[in-house]
C-alpha positions as CSV (number, residue, x, y, z in Angstrom):
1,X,174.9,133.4,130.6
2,X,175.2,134.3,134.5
3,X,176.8,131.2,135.6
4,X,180.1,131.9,136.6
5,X,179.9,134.3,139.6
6,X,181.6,138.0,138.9
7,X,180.4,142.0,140.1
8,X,177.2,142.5,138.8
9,X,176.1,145.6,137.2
10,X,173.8,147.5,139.7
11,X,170.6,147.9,138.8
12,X,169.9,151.1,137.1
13,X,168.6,154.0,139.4
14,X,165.4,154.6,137.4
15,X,164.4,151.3,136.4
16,X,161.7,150.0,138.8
17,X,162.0,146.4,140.2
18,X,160.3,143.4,138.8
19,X,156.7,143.2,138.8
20,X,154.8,140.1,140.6
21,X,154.4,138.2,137.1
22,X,158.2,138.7,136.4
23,X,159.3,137.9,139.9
24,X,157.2,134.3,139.7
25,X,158.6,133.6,136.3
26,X,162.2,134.4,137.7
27,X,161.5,132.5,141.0
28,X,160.7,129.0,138.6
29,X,164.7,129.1,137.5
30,X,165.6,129.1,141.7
31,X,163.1,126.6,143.0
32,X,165.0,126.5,146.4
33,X,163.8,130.0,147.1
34,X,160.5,130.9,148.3
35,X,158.6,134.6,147.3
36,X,157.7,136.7,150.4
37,X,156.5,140.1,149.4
38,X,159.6,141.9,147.1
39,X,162.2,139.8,148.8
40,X,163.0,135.8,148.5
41,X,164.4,133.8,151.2
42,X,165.9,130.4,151.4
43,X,166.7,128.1,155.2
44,X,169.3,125.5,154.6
45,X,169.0,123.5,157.2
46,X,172.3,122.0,159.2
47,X,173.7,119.9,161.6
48,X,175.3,122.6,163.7
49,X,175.9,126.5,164.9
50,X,179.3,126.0,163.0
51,X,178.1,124.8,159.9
52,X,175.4,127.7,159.6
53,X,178.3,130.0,160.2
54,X,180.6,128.7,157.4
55,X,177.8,128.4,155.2
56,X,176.9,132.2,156.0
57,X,180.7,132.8,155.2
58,X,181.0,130.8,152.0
59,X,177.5,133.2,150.8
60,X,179.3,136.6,152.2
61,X,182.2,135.8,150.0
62,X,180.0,135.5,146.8
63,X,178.0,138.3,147.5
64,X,181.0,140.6,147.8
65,X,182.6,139.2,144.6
66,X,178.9,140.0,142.8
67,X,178.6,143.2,144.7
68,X,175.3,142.5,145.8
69,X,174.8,141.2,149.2
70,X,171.5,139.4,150.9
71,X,170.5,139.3,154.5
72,X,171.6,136.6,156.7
73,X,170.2,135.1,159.5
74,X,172.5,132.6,161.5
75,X,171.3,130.6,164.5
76,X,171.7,126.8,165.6
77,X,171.0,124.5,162.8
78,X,169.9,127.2,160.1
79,X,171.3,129.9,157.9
80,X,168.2,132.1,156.3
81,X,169.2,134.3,152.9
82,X,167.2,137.0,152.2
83,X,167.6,139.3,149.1
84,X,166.0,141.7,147.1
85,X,167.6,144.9,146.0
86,X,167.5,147.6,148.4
87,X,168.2,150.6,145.6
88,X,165.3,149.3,143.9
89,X,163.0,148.9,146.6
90,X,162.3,144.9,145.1
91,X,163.1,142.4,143.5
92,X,165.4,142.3,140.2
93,X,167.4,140.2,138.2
94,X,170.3,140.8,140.1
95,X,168.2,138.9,143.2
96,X,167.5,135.7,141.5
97,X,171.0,135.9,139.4
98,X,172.5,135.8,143.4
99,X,170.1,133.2,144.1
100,X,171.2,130.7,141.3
101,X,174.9,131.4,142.3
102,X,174.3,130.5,145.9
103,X,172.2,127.4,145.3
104,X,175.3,125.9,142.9
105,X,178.0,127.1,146.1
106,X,175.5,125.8,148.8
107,X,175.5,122.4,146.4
108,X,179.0,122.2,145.9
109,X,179.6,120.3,149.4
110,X,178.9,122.3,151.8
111,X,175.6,122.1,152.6
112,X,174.1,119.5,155.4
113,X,171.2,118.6,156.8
């Protein structure tokens, strides 16, 4: 099982990334997460610039542990996280695996609004 957050294996160089049926099914298990094209985003909303900032923080720590890392967009009252797998030119497993592990940090306590 994926739960507990470690370096995830890169996705293998010739292996192409997950179609559209295997990217829906995989998008059912992170319901927080919405599809748009290969990539998935999520917005957590929050009460402040700060807060969007030490969310962003608490998500670049867990991307560097699983060797993976998303896109982050910080502004006033928002943090958006965007992933797919840039070798891969999609999305993979390692994508929705990251998403599941940020949605059980963001729910931990640090996520307002």
């Amino acid at each position: 099982m994926d739960s507990r957050p470690h370096r995830l294996t890169p996705w293998p160089k010739d292996r192409p990334p997950l179609g559209e049926s295997e990217a829906q099914l995989s998008l059912s298990r992170a319901t927080r997460w919405k599809l748009d094209g290969a990539r998935i985003t999520r917005s957590v909303k929050t009460a402040d610039f700060a807060t969007a900032l030490a969310l962003a923080n608490r998500v670049g720590q867990l991307a560097d542990l699983a060797d993976h890392h998303p896109d982050l967009l910080v502004r006033w009252g928002e943090l958006r996280i965007t992933l797919w797998t840039h070798s891969a030119g999609g999305l993979t497993d390692l994508d929705f695996t990251l998403a599941r592990w940020i949605d059980a940090c963001l729910e931990s306590g640090a996520e307002r609004g």
